[in-house]
ROFISE-593704 format. One record per residue (C-alpha): residue number from 0; x, y, z. Coordinates in Angstrom, 1 decimal, always signed. Example, Ala and Ser with C-alpha at 12.3 -4.5 7.8 and 13.67 -1.06 7.14 Angstrom:
{r 0; {+12.3; -4.5; +7.8}} {r 1; {+13.7; -1.1; +7.1}} 
This chain:
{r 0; {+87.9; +137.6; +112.8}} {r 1; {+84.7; +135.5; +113.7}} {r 2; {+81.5; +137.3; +114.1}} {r 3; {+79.9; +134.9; +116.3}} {r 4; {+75.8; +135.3; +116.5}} {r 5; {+74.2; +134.9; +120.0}} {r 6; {+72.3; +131.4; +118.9}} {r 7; {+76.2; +130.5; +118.8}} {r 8; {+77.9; +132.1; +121.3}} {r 9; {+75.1; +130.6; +123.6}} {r 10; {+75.1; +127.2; +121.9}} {r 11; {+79.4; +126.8; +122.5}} {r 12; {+79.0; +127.9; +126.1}} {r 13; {+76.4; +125.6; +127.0}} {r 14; {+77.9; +122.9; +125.5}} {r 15; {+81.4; +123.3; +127.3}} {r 16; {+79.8; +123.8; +130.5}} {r 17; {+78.2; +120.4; +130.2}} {r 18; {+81.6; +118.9; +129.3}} {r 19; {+83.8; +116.8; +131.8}} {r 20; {+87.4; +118.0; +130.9}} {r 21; {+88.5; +114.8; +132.7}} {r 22; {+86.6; +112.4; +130.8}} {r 23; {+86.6; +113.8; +127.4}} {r 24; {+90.1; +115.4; +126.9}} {r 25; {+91.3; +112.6; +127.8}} {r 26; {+89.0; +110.3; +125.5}} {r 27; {+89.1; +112.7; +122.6}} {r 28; {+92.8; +112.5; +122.4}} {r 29; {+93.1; +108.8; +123.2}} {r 30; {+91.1; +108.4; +120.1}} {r 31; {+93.2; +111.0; +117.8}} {r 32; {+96.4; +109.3; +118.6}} {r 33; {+94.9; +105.6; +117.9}} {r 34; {+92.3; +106.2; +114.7}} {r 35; {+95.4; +108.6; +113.3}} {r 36; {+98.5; +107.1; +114.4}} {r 37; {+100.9; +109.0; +112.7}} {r 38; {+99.9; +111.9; +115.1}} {r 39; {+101.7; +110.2; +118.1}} {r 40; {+104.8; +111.1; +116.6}} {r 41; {+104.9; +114.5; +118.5}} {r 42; {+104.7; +112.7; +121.4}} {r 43; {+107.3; +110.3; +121.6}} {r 44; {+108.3; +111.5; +125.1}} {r 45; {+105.0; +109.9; +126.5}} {r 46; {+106.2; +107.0; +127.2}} {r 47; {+104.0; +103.4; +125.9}} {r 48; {+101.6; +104.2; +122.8}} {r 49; {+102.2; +100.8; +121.4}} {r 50; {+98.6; +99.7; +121.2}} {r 51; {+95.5; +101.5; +121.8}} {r 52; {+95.1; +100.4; +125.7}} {r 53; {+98.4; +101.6; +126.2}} {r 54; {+97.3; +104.8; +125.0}} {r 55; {+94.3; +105.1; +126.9}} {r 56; {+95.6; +103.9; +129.9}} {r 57; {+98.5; +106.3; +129.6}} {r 58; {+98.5; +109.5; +131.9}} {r 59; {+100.8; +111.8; +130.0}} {r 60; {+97.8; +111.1; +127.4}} {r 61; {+94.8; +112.0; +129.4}} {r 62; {+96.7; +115.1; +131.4}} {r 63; {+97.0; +116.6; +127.5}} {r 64; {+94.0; +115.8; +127.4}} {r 65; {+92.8; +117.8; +129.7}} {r 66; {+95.6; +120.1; +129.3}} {r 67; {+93.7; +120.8; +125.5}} {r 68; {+90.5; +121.0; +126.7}} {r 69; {+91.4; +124.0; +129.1}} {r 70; {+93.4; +125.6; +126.3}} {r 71; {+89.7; +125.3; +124.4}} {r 72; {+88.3; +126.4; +127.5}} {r 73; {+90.0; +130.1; +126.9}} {r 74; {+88.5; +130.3; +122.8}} {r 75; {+85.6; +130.0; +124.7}} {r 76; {+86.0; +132.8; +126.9}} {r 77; {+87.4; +134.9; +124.5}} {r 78; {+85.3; +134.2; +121.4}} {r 79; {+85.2; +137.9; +120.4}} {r 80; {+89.5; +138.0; +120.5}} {r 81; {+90.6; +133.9; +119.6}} {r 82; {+93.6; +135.3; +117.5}} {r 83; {+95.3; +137.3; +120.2}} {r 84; {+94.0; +134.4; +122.7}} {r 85; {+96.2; +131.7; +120.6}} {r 86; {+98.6; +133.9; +119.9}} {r 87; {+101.3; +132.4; +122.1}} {r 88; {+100.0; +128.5; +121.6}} {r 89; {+99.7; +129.1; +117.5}} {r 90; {+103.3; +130.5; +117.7}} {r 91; {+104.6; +127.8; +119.8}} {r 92; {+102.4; +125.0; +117.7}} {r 93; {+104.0; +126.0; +114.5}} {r 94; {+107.5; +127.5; +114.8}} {r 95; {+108.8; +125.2; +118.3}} {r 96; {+107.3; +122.0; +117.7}} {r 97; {+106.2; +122.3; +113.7}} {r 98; {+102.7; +120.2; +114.6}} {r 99; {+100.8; +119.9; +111.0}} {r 100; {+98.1; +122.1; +110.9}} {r 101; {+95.9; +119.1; +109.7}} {r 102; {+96.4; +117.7; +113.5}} {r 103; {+94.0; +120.1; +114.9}} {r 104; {+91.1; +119.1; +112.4}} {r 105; {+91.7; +115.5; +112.9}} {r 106; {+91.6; +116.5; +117.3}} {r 107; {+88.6; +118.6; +116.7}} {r 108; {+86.9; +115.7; +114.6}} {r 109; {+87.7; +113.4; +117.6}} {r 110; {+86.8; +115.9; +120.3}} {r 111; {+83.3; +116.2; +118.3}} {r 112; {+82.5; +112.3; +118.2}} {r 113; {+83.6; +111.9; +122.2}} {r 114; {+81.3; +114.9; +122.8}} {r 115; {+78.4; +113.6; +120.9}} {r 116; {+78.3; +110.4; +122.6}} {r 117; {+78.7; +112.3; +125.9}} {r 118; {+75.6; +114.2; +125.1}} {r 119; {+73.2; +111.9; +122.7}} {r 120; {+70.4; +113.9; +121.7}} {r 121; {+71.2; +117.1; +123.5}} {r 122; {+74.3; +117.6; +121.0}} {r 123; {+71.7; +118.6; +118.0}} {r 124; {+72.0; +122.4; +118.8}} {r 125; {+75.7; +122.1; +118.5}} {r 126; {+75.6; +119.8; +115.1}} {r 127; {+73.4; +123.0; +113.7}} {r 128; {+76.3; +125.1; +115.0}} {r 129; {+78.8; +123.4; +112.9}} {r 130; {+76.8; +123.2; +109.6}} {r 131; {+76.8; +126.9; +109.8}} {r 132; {+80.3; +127.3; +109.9}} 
């Protein structure tokens, strides 16, 4: 269990509320799938990923996109209960559709980049918030 301390519980919530799920789920998974191509493998059922404007210009790619950012959306919520909150997603992640664990490092990595472009120099507070984890 995370014991989360009110500099970060306040720090993660303003952050996502600054975020525009439609710009940068899409954008932070575009960039996972190109920079780490072997990820697209678990998507093969979306369609052209041949080059990286097909994948950014691809809409199964920014709806789960989006689709992650909403799922981050409910850690975020539920800060004080994220095991029961991923429960179901962790289970379905691991044992359905056997996604390396590595994957969501290498998403989080990109979802941090898009996000810190996004934001310049409003990002800092966040950038303290993961040195301390």
């Amino acid at each position: 269990m995370v014991h989360w301390t009110d500099f970060e519980r306040a720090t993660i919530k303003d952050i996502f509320a600054k975020i525009d799920y439609d710009c940068v789920g899409p954008a932070a998974f575009s960039r996972c799938l190109i920079v780490y191509p072997w990820t697209q493998r678990y998507f093969v059922n979306f369609g052209n990923l041949f080059n990286a404007a097909a994948i950014i210009g691809n809409p199964n790619v920014a709806k789960h996109g989006i689709t992650i950012m909403h799922g981050l959306e409910r850690g975020v919520k539920n800060l004080d209960h994220l095991a029961e909150t991923y429960e179901e997603l962790s289970v379905l992640h691991s044992e359905k559709l056997h996604v390396d664990p590595d994957n969501f490092k290498l998403i989080s990595d990109c979802l941090t980049i898009v996000v810190a472009s996004r934001m310049g120099k409003a990002f800092t507070a966040f950038q303290v918030l993961i040195s301390l984890s």
